[in-house]
C-alpha positions in Angstrom: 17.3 -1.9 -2.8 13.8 -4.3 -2.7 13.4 -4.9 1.2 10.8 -6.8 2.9 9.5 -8.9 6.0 9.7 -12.5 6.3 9.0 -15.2 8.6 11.7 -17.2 10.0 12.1 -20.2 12.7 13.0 -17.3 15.1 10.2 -15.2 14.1 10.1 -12.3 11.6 13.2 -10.3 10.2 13.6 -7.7 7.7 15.5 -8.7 4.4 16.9 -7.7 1.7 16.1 -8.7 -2.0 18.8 -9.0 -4.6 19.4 -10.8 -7.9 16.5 -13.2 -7.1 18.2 -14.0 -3.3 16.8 -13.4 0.1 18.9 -12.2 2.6 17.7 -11.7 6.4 19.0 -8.7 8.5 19.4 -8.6 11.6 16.1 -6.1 12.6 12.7 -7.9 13.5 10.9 -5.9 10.4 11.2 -3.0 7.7 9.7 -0.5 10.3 12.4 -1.5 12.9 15.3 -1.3 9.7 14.1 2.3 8.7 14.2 3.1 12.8 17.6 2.8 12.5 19.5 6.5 11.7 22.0 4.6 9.1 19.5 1.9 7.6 20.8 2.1 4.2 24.5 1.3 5.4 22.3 -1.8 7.4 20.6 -2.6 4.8 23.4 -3.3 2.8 25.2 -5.7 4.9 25.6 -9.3 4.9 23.1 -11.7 6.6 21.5 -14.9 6.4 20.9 -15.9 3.2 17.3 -17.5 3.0 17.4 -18.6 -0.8 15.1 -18.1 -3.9 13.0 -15.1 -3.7 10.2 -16.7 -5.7 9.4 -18.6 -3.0 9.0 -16.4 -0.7 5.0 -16.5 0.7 5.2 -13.1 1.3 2.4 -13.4 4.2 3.4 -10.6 6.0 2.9 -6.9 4.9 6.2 -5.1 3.7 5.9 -2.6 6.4 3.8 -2.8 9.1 3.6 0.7 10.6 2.1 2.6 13.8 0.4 5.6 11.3 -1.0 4.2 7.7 -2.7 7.3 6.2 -4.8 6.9 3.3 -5.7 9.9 0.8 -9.3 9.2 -1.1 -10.2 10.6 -4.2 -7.4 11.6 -5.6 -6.8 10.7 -8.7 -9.7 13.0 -11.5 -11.2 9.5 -12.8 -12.3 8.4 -10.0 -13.9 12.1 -8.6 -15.6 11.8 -11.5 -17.0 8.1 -11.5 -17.6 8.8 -8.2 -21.9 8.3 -7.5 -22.0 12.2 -5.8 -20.3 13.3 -8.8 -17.9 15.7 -6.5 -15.8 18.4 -7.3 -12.3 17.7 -7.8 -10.9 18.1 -3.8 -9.0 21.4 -2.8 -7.2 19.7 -0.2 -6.3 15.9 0.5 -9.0 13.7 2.1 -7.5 12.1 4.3 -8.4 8.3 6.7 -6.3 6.4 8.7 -5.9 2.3 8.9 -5.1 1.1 11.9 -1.8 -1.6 11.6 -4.0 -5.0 12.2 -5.8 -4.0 8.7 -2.3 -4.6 7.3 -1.9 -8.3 5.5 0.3 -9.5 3.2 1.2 -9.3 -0.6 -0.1 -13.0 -1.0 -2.3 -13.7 1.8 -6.3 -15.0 1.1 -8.2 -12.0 2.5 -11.8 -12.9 4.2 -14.9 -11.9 2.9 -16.5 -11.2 6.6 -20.4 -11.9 6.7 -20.7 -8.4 7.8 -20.5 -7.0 4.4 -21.5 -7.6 1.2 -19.7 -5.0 -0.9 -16.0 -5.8 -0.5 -14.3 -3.7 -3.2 -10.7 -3.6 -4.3 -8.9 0.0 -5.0 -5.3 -0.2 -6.3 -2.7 1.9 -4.9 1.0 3.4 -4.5 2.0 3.4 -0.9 4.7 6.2 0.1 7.3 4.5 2.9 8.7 7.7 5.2 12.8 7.2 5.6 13.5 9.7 8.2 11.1 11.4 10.3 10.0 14.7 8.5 7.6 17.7 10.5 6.9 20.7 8.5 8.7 19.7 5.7 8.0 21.5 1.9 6.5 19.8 -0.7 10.6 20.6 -2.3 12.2 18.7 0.9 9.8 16.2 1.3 11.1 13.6 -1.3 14.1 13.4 1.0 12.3 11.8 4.0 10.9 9.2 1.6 12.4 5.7 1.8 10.5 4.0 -1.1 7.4 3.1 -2.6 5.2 -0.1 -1.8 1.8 -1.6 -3.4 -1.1 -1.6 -2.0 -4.8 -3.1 -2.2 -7.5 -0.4 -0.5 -9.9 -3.2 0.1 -12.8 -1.5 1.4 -16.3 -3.0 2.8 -18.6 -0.3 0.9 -22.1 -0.7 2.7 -19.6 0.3 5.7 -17.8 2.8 4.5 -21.1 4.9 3.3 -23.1 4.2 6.6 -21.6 7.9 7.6 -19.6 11.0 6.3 -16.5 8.8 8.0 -15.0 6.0 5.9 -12.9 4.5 8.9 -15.1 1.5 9.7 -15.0 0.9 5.9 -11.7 0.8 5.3 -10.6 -0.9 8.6 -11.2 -4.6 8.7 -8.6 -6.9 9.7 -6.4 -8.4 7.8 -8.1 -7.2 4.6 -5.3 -4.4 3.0 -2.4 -6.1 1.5 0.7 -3.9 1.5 3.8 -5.7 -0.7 5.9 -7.5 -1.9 8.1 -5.2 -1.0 9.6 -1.8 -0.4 11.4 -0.4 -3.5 14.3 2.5 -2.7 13.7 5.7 -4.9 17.0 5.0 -6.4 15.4 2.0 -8.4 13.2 3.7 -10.1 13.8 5.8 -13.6 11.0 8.1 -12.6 9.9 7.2 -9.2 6.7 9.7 -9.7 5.3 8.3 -13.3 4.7 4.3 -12.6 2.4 2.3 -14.6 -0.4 0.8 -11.9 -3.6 -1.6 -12.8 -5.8 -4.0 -10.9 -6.9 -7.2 -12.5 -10.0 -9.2 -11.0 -9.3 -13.0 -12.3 -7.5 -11.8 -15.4 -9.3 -9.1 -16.2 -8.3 -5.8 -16.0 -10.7 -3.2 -14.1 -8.2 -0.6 -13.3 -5.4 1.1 -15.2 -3.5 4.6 -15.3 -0.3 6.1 -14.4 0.7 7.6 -10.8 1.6 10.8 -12.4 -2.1 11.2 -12.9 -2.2 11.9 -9.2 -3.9 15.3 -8.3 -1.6 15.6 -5.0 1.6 14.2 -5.7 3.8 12.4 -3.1 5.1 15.5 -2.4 2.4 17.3 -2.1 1.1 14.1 0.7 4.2 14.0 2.6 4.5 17.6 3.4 0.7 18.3 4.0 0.5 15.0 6.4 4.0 16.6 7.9 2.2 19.9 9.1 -0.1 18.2 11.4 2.0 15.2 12.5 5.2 14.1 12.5 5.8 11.3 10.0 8.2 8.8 11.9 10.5 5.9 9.9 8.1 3.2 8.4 5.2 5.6 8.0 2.9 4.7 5.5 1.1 7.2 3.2 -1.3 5.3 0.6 -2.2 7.8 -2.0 -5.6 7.1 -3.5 -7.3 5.1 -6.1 -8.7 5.5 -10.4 -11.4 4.7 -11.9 -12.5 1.2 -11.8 -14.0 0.0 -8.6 -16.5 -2.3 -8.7 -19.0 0.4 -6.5 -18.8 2.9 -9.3 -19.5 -0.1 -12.6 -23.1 -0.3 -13.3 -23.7 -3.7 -12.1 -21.4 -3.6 -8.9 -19.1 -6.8 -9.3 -18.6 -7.0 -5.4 -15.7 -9.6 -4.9 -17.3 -12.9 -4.7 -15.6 -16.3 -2.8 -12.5 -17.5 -5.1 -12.0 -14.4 -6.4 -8.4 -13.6 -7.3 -7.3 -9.6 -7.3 -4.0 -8.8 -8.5 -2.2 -5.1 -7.9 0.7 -4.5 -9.7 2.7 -1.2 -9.9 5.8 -0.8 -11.9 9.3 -1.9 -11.0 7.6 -2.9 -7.2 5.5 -6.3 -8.2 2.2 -7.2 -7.2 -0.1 -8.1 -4.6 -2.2 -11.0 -5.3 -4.9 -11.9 -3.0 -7.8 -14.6 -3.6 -10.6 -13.8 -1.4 -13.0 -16.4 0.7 -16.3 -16.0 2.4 -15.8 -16.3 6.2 -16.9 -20.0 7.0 
């Protein structure tokens, strides 16, 4: 199943994608869908139909959780472009977003006058299904719902102003999470995906997911130990090589800039970017 948000006349309601069709379901959002103990069965069930998908807006994020949790450096390219040429991590590093940072798949994304090194990161976001504590890295596939895509926009001259990247990767509306949330079942190998980033046309970033040094398994039950993950959970799981911070001369996003994440059998998000007036 492909399931989304969308705005309606009433306000916003989760909704199913199929053959090109929007249907609505009777759950405000995704997050309030998973909350329910037999949301595939719900998911499946008739509703209003809302017509082509391609013209869906897609201005609200797929999921809009309570806990996003982000893993940097996690992929070996992008350790090793890094500037502080760090050893490859022993365990995940780990931030959290908070939900207003959340936008959506197509939405313009602001270039605030606060910064002036607004980078893009492309990413696979992990959508928790049931709510898994202390669950293996074997089990924890089973408390997964699906996969998402994801732009880590962060605000770089932020993000390094201490060891803590949270005011970096936290500005509102700036990390577009979409189109939608893809069921594991849709997927021939839900854990090797083709995923690239493309800055008007041109391709900065490109690798595979399997190239991932922890795996969605390996997130899922390490985030598990210290929290529970709850329905609608996001886990984002880290970036390649690419970014405009690590090229030699820094191609910070500029006003009209286009981005464009795309992951395998998900879609993309496509954002153009405009200095705050």
């Amino acid at each position: 199943m492909r399931l989304t948000t969308i705005a309606t006349e009433n306000g916003t309601s989760a909704a199913r994608i199929t053959d090109g069709t929007v249907v609505a379901l009777p759950y405000p959002n995704v997050v309030a869908l998973l909350g329910d103990p037999q949301w595939r069965t719900a998911a499946s069930s008739t509703g209003t139909d809302h017509g082509d998908a391609s013209a869906l807006e897609y201005n609200l994020p797929a999921v809009r959780p309570g806990k996003t949790m982000c893993c940097g450096l996690n992929y070996r390219s992008h350790v090793l472009e890094s500037r502080t040429r760090r050893e490859l991590p022993q365990y995940p590093t780990l931030f959290a977003k908070f939900p207003d940072t959340l936008t959506g798949a197509l939405s313009p994304i602001c270039l605030p006058h606060a910064s002036a090194m607004v980078d893009w990161e492309a990413e696979l976001g992990v959508v928790i299904g049931t709510p898994a504590r202390r669950v293996s890295a074997g089990q924890a596939l089973d408390h997964v719902a699906g996969l998402t895509a994801v732009n880590d926009v962060s605000m770089r001259d932020w993000q390094r102003r201490s060891s803590e990247w949270l005011q970096g990767k936290n500005f509102e509306a700036s990390t577009p999470v979409g189109p939608a949330l893809v069921t594991l079942d849709e997927f021939d190998d839900p854990l090797d995906l083709a995923i690239s980033c493309d800055v008007d046309g041109q391709t900065m970033q490109q690798a595979r997911t399997s190239e991932l040094l922890f795996s969605i398994a390996d997130l899922v039950s390490y985030a598990s130990t210290f929290t529970t993950l709850r329905p609608g959970d996001l886990i984002v799981t880290g970036t390649m090589s690419g970014v405009a911070s690590a090229r030699e001369d820094q191609p910070f996003l500029k006003d009209g800039q286009v981005v464009t994440v795309t992951i395998e059998g998900i879609g993309s998000c496509r954002n153009e970017f405009y200095a705050e007036a």
